[in-house]
C-alpha positions as CSV (number, residue, x, y, z in Angstrom):
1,X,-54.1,29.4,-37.7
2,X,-52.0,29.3,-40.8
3,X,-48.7,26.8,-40.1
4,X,-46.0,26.8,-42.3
5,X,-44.2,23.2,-42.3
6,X,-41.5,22.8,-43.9
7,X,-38.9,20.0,-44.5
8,X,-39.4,17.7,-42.0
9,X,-39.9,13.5,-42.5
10,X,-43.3,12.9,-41.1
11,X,-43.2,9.2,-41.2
12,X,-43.8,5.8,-39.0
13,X,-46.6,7.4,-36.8
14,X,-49.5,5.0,-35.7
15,X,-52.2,8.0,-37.2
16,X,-52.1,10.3,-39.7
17,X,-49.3,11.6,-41.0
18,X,-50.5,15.7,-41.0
19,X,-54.0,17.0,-39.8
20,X,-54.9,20.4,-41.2
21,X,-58.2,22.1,-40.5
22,X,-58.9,25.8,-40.6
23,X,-56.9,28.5,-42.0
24,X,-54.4,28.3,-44.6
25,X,-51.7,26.1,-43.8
26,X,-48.2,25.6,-46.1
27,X,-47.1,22.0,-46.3
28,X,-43.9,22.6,-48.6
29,X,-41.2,19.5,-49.2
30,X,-42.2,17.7,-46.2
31,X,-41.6,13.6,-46.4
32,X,-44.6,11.7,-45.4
33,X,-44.2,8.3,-45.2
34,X,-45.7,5.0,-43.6
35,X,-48.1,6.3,-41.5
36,X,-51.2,3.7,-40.1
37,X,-53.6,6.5,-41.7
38,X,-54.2,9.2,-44.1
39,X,-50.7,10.8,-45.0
40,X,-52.5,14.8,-45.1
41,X,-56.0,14.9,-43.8
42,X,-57.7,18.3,-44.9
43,X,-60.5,19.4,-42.5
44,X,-62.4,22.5,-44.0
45,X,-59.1,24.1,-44.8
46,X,-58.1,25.9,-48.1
47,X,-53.9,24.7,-47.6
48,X,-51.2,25.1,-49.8
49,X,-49.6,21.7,-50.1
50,X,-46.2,22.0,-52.5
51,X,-43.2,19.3,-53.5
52,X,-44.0,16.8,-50.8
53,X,-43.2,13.3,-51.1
54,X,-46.1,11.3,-50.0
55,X,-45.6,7.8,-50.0
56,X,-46.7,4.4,-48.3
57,X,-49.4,5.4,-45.9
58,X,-52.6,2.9,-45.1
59,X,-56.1,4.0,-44.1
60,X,-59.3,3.5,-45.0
61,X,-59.9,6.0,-47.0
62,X,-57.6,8.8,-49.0
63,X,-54.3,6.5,-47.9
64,X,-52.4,9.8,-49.3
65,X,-54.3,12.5,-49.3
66,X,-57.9,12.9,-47.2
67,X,-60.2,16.0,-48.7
68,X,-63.1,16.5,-46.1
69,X,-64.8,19.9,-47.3
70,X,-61.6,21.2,-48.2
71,X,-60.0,22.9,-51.3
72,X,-56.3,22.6,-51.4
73,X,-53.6,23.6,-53.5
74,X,-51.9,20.9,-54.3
75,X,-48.8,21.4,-56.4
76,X,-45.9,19.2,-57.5
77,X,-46.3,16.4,-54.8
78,X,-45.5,12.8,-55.3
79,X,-48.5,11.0,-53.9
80,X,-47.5,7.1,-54.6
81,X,-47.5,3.6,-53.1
82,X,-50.1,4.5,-50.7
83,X,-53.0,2.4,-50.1
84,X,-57.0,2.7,-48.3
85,X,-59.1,-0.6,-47.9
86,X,-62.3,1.3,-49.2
87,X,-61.6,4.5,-51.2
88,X,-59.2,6.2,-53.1
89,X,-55.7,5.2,-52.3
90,X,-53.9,8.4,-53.6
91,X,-56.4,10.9,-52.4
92,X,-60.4,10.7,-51.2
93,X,-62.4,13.9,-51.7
94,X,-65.6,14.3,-49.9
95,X,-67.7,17.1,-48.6
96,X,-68.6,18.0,-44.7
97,X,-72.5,19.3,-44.1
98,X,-71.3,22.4,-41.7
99,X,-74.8,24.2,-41.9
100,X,-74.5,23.9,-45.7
101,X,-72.7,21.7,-48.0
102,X,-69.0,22.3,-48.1
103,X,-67.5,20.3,-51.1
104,X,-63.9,19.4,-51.5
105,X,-62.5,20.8,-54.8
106,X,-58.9,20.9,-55.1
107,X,-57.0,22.0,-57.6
108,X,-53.6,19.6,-58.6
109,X,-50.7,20.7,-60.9
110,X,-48.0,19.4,-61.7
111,X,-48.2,16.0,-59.4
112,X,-47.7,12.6,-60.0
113,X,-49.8,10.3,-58.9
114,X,-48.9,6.7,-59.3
115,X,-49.0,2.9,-57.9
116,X,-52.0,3.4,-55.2
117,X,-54.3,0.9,-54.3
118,X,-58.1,0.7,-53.5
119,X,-60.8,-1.3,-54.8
120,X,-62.5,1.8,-55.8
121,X,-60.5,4.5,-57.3
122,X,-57.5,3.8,-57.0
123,X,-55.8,6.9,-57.8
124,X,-58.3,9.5,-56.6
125,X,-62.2,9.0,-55.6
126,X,-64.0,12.2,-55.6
127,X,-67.7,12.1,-53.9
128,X,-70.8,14.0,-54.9
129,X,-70.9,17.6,-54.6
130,X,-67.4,18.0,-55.3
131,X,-64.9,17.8,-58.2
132,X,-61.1,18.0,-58.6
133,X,-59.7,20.1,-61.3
134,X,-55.9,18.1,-62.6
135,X,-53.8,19.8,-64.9
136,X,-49.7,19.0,-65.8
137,X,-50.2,15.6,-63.8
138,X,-49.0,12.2,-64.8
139,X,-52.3,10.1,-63.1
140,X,-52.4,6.9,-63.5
141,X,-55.0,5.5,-65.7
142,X,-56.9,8.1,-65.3
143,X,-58.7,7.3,-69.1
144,X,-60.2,4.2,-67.3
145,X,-60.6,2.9,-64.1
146,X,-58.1,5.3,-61.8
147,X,-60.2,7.5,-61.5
148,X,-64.2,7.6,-59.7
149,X,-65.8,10.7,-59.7
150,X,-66.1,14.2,-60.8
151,X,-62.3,14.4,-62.1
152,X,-61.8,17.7,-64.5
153,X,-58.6,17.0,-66.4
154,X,-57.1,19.8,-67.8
155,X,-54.0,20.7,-70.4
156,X,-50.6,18.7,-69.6
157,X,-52.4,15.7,-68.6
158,X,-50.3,12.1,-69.5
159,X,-50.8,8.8,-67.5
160,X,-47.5,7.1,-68.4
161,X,-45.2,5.5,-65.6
162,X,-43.0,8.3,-64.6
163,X,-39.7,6.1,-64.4
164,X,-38.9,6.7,-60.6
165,X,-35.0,5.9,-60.0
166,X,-35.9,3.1,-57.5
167,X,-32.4,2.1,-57.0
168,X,-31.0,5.8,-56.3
169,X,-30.6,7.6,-52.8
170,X,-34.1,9.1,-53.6
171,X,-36.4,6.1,-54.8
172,X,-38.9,8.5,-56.1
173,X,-36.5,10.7,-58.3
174,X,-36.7,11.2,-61.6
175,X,-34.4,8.7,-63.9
176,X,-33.3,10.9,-67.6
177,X,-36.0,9.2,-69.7
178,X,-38.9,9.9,-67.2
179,X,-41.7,11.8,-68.9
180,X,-42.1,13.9,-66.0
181,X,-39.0,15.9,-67.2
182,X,-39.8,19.2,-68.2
183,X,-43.5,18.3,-67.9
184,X,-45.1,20.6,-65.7
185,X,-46.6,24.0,-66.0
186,X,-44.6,26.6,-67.1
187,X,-45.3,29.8,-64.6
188,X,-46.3,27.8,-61.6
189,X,-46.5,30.2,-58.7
190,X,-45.5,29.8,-55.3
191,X,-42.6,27.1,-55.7
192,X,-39.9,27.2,-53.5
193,X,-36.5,27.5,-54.5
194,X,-35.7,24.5,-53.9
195,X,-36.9,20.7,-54.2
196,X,-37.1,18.1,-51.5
197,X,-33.5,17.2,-52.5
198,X,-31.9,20.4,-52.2
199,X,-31.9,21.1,-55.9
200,X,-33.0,24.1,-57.9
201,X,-36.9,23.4,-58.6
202,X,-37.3,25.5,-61.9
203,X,-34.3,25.2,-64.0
204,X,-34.1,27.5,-67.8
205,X,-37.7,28.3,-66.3
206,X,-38.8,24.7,-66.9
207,X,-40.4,22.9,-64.0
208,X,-41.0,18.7,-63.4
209,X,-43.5,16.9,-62.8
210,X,-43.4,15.6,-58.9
211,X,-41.7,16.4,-55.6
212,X,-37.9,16.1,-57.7
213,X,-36.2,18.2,-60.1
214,X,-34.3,15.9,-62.4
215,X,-30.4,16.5,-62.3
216,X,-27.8,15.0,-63.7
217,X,-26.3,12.4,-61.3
218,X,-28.4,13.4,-58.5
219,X,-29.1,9.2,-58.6
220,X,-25.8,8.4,-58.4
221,X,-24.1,8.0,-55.0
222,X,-20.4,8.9,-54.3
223,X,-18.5,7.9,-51.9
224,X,-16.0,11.2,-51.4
225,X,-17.3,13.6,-49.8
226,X,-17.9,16.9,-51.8
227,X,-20.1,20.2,-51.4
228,X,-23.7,18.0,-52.8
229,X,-23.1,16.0,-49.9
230,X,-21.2,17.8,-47.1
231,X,-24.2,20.4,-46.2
232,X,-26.7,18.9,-43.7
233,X,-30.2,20.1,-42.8
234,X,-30.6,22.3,-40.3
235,X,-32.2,21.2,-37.0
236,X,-34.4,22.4,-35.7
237,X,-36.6,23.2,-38.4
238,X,-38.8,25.3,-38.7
239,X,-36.5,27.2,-35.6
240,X,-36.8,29.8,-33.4
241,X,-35.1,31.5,-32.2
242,X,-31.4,29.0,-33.1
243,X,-31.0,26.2,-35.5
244,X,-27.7,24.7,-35.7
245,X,-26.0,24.0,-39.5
246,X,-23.4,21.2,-39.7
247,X,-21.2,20.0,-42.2
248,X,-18.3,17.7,-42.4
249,X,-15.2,18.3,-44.7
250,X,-13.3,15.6,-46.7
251,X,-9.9,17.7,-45.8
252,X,-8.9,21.1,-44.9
253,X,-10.9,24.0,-46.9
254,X,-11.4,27.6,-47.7
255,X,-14.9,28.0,-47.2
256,X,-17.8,30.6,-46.6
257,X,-21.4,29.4,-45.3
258,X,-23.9,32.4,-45.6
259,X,-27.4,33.1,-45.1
260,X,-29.6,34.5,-48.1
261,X,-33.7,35.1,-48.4
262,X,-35.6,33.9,-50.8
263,X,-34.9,36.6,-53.2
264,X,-31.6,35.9,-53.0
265,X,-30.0,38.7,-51.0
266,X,-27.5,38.4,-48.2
267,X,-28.4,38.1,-44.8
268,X,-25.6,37.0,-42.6
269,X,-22.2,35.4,-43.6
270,X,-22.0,32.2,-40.5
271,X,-18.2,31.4,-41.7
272,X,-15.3,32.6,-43.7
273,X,-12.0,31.6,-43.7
274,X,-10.0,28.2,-43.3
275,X,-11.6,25.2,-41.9
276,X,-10.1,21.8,-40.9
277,X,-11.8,18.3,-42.1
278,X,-14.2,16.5,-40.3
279,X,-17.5,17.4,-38.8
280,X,-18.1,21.1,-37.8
281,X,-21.2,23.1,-37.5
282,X,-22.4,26.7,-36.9
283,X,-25.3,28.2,-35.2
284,X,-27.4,30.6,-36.5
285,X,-29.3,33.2,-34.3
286,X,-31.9,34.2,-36.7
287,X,-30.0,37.7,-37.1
288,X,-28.4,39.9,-40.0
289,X,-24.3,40.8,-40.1
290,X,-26.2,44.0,-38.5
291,X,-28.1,42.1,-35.7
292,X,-31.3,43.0,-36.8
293,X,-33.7,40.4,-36.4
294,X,-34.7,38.7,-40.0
295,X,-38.6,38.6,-40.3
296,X,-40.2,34.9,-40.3
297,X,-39.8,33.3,-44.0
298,X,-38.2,30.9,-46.0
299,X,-34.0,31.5,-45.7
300,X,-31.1,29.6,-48.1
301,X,-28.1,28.4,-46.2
302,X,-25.3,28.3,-48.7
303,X,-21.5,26.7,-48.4
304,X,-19.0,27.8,-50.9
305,X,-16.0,25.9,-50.9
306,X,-12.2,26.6,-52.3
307,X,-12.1,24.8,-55.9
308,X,-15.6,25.9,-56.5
309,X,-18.0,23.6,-55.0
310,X,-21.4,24.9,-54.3
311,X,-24.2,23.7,-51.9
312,X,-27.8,25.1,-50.9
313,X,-30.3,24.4,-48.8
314,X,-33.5,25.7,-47.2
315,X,-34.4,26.6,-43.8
316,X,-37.7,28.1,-42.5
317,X,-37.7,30.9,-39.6
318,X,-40.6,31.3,-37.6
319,X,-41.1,34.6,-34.8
């Protein structure tokens, strides 16, 4: 099986967070937080694991992230805070004897990986037989003792705090002198459009370092409601066949809320025309202005509103 998961909070469970094994699962901007185990635990799987925010999970070993004969992808997470009483308390990589050796080897760009505890590598432990390639990553200490095992560090590499805005509605953001800005690999392929807050992930073709995209004032809460913060997620998600989008409106306004793929081209236009404040919400039926059925993939809801204020999110539909 090959899941795609999507935007969900993962958090609180008495377990792990996410168990992958087999296939080729897509774990993209997912929140996984607190769990009483491993945050992702990779079973001989090959995933794709992209802008999550992995933070505050306990286990024994790999409090963030749990290799076991797997080779993931793992691109522009936040792995932080997390903590195992033996072994690597960002990530543990070890291999599984299925018949032969199957190593874990996976392959880390532009992540941060920063504040986890162990007694023994801290950061990430790799075990014999396998080794874990790290390029455009800001890894703690990984020059001294952050680091246990075969860890191949590659161009991009710094290992300075990354300046999270811990007093912001996103505690793991980026703050304006973080050197995560701008610091990840230029080209990095299969982003989504979007980060885990809803803002563009690679802007002037520039990427950061982590699960955020640094914006101006995206630390800075505002009481008045405008387009950043009138779009909600939509639930359920992933959906199918309905997921509902709501909204709530400072006053009356001139809107339109439309559907778009991930190249950018319209789908379905939800609502157009005059609106009165206060909550409201539309439900979307997975078809096109045409009723055609749109094929499974990742869709952008976006609201425009009169006086030129633009939201965007991200929704996944699965047939």
């Amino acid at each position: 099986a090959s899941p795609d998961v999507r935007e969900n909070d993962i958090s609180g469970n008495h377990g792990e967070g996410a168990y992958l094994s087999g296939g080729f699962a897509w774990l993209v901007n997912n929140t996984i937080n607190d769990n009483e185990g491993s945050g992702v635990h990779c079973y001989l799987t090959n995933p794709y694991l992209i802008g999550n925010l992995i933070t505050g999970n306990t286990a024994l070993r790999g409090g963030g992230l749990l290799n076991e004969g797997s080779n993931p992808q793992v691109i522009n997470n936040t792995i932080a805070d997390n903590t195992a009483t033996s072994q690597g308390g960002g990530v543990y990589n070890t291999f599984v004897m299925a018949g032969v050796i199957q190593p874990s080897n996976p392959s880390c760009t532009n992540d941060i990986f920063w504040g986890n505890t162990a007694p023994d590598g801290p950061q990430m432990y790799t075990n014999t037989n396998c080794i874990a390639a790290v390029r455009y990553c800001d890894l703690e200490d990984f020059s001294g003792s952050g680091c246990v095992g075969d860890v191949s560090t590659g161009l991009g590499m710094i290992e300075d705090p990354p300046l999270f805005d811990t007093g912001g509605p996103h505690p793991y953001a980026l703050t304006a002198d973080s050197p995560c800005r701008d610091a990840g690999m230029a080209g990095t392929p299969n982003l989504p459009a979007l980060d885990l807050a809803g803002h563009d992930r690679i802007i002037n073709g520039v990427v950061d370092m982590g699960a955020y995209e640094f914006e101006e004032g995206i630390a800075v809460p505002d009481p008045t409601p405008t387009a950043a913060r009138i779009l909600a997620q939509n639930r359920p998600n992933p959906f199918n066949p309905l997921t509902v989008i709501t909204f709530t409106l400072d006053r009356p306004r001139n809107l339109t809320l439309a559907v778009f793929d991930a190249a950018g081209r319209h789908v379905a236009t939800l609502l157009d025309g005059r609106v009165e404040a206060g909550p409201g919400s539309v439900t979307w039926d997975g078809n096109d202005d045409h009723g055609n059925a749109a094929p499974s993939g990742l869709y952008l809801y976006r609201i425009d509103l009169d006086g030129g204020e633009v939201e965007t999110r991200a929704m996944t539909l699965v047939r």
